[in-house]
Structure formats: C-alpha cells, structure tokens
N, C-alpha and C positions, 0 to 999 in steps of 0.2 A: 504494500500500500504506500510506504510509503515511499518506494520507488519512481510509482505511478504519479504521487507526486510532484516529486524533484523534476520529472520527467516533460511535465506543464510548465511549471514553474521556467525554465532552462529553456524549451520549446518558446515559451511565449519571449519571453527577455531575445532569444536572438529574431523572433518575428517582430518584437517591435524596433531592434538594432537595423534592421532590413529595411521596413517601411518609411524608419527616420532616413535609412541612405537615399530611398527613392524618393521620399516628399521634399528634399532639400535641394533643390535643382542648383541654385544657387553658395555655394557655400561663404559664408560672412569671411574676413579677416580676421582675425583671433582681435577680438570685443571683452574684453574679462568685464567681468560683472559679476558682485556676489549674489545668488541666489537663495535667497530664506524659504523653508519649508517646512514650515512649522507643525503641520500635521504628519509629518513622518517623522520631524525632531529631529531635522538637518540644517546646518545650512553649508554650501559647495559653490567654487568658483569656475566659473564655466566659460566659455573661451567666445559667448556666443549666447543668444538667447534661448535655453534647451524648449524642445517642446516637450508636454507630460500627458500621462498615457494613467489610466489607473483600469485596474480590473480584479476581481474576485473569482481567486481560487476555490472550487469547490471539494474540500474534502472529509469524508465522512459526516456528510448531512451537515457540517461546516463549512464558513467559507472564512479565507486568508485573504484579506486586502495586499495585495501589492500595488505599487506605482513605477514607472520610469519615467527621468528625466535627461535625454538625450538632445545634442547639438552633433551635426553635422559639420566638419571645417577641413577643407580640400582632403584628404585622401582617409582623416579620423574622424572617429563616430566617440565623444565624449559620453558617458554616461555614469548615473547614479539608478539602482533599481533600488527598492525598501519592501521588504515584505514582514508585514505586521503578525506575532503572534500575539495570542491575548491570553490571561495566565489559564484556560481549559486547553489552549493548543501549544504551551511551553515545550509540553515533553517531547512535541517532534523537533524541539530545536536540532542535537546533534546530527541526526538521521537527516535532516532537512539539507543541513551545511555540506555535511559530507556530499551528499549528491547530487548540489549545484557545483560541489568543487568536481567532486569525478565525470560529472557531465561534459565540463570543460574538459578534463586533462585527459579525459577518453578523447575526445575531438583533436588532441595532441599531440598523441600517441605515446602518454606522461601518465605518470601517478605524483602524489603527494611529496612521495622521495624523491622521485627520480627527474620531478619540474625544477627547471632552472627559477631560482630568487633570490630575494636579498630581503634583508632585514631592514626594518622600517620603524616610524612612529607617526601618529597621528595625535591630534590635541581635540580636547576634547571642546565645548561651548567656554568651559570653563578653565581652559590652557592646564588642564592635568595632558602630559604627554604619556602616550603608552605606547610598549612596542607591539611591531603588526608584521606580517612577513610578506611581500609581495611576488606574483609569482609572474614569470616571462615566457607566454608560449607562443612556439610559431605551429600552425597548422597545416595537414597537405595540401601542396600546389592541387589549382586547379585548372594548371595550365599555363593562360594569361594572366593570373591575378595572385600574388604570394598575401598573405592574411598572418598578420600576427597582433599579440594580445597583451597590455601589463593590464594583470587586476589583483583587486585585492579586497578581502571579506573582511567586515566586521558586527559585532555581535555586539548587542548591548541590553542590559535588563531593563526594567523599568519602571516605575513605583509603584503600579498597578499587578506587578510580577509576573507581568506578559515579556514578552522582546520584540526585538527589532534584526534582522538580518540585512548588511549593505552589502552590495556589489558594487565597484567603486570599478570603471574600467575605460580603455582607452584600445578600439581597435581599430590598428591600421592596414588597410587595404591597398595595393597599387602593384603595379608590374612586374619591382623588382625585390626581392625579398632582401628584408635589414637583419642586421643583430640588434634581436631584442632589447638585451639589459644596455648596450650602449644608444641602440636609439629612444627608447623609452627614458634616458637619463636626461635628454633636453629640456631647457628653461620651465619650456611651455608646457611639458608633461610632470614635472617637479610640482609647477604652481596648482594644478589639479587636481593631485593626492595631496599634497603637504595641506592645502586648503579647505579640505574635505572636513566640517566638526560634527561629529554629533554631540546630544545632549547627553 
C-alpha cells in the first residue's frame, strides 16, 4: 500500500515537472524573488515566478494534501513539492520518504548508498541551521536530451504532531550531459537550496 503510494505521489511530482516545462514557453531571466507559503510552512527563493499546483492524494479512505511550486528558466525546472501529513497519517512518514527517494534513485540506476552527494544545511524560519544530505543524479540518455537532478528531502514535525515532507529540487534538461555535483554547485543553484526555510 504503501508503495502504491509513493508510486502517485513520484508519478504526479514528475507530471506536474513536465507540464510546468511545457506551459512555460517562454523562460524569465533568473528574477529571485522570495516566495512565502504559509500554508505548507515555507518560504523558498525562486529564480522566477513559480507557478502552484495542489492536489489530494487518496489513501486508505484518506486523503494527503500535496502542493508544487515550480518555475521554468532556460534548460531548469526549479521546484518545491510539500506533502502534508496530519498526526492519523504520521506513521506513513518513513515508508512515505523512502519511496519518493527510491522512486528517484531507481530512475538512476542508484540506491541510497551508492547516489553521489554531499552534505549540507539548511536554516530553518528561525536560523537554527541543520544538517541535510543532498543527493546528485544523472538519468539514462534519451538520446537527444541528457537529464540530471540535485535534490534534497526534508522532514519536519509539527505542533499538531502531523508532518510535513519537502522535495527541494532543481532538474536540468539539454543536449549535452554535465557533472552533477560540479554543475549543480553554481551561484544560482546554491541561492535555491541554501534559501529554502521551513518553519
């Protein structure tokens, strides 16, 4: 179950990654702007004005609010996803994580160990810094088009003793395929993650 899940969850995030590349005809200049989103208890600096997407997962006669907030800008698709638990659906956290991560690192041809990353921090609303691990995948050519990925989860509880799941990510798409941890290390993908608070 809850494979099936994860499985929605993962499916829908990369159909709304798709839809944001194809509604964006235009891509802006990198536009930083801070972003407040107070109903998912974020706020994220985005390169551009994201557009947002919200939908409910149906699981077990329950439903899971997620959102994404994606921007399009020449060859990358910025994004923030949030998917709410509320304290009856806590217990799927761990199950939940694991299979947004292996969803990806399957698409990889990676596991947990064996994905290239680096260690990280993020700050929180309230500048407590914690560490975070970031991970760098590239995915099979598809011929014309090399595709690769920095992202990074974070979990957080909440006073209600629900949580909160983020997907924090940045995929680049275009012809020629890059090194990850060095291209993902640029100004403009630094200012993304490092900018990233939850509460």
């Amino acid at each position: 179950m809850e494979w099936e899940l994860a499985k929605r969850v993962a499916s829908y995030v990369v159909a709304l990654l798709a839809a944001t590349f194809f509604l964006t005809a235009c891509s802006p200049k990198l536009d930083w702007r801070t972003v407040q989103s107070p109903q998912e208890n974020y706020s994220a600096l985005f390169p551009g004005k994201p557009e947002k997407l919200d939908r409910k997962i149906p699981y077990q006669g329950r439903e899971i609010p997620q959102t994404l907030e994606a921007v399009k800008v020449d060859d990358d698709i910025y994004s923030v996803s949030a998917t709410q638990l509320n304290q009856n659906q806590v217990e799927f956290l761990p199950s939940l994580l694991g299979q947004l991560q292996d969803n990806l690192f399957k698409r990889a041809n990676v596991n947990l160990d064996s994905a290239a990353s680096a260690d990280a921090f993020y700050q929180t609303a309230s500048r407590q810094k914690i560490a975070i691990k970031d991970y760098f995948l590239e995915f099979p050519s598809t011929g014309a088009i090399e595709t690769s990925m920095r992202v990074r989860w974070i979990t957080r509880m909440t006073p209600e003793r629900g949580a909160w799941v983020y997907q924090i990510s940045v995929l680049h798409t275009a012809p020629a395929r890059v090194e990850p941890k060095k291209f993902f290390s640029e100004e403009a993908y630094l200012n993304f993650f490092d900018e990233f608070r939850p509460e």
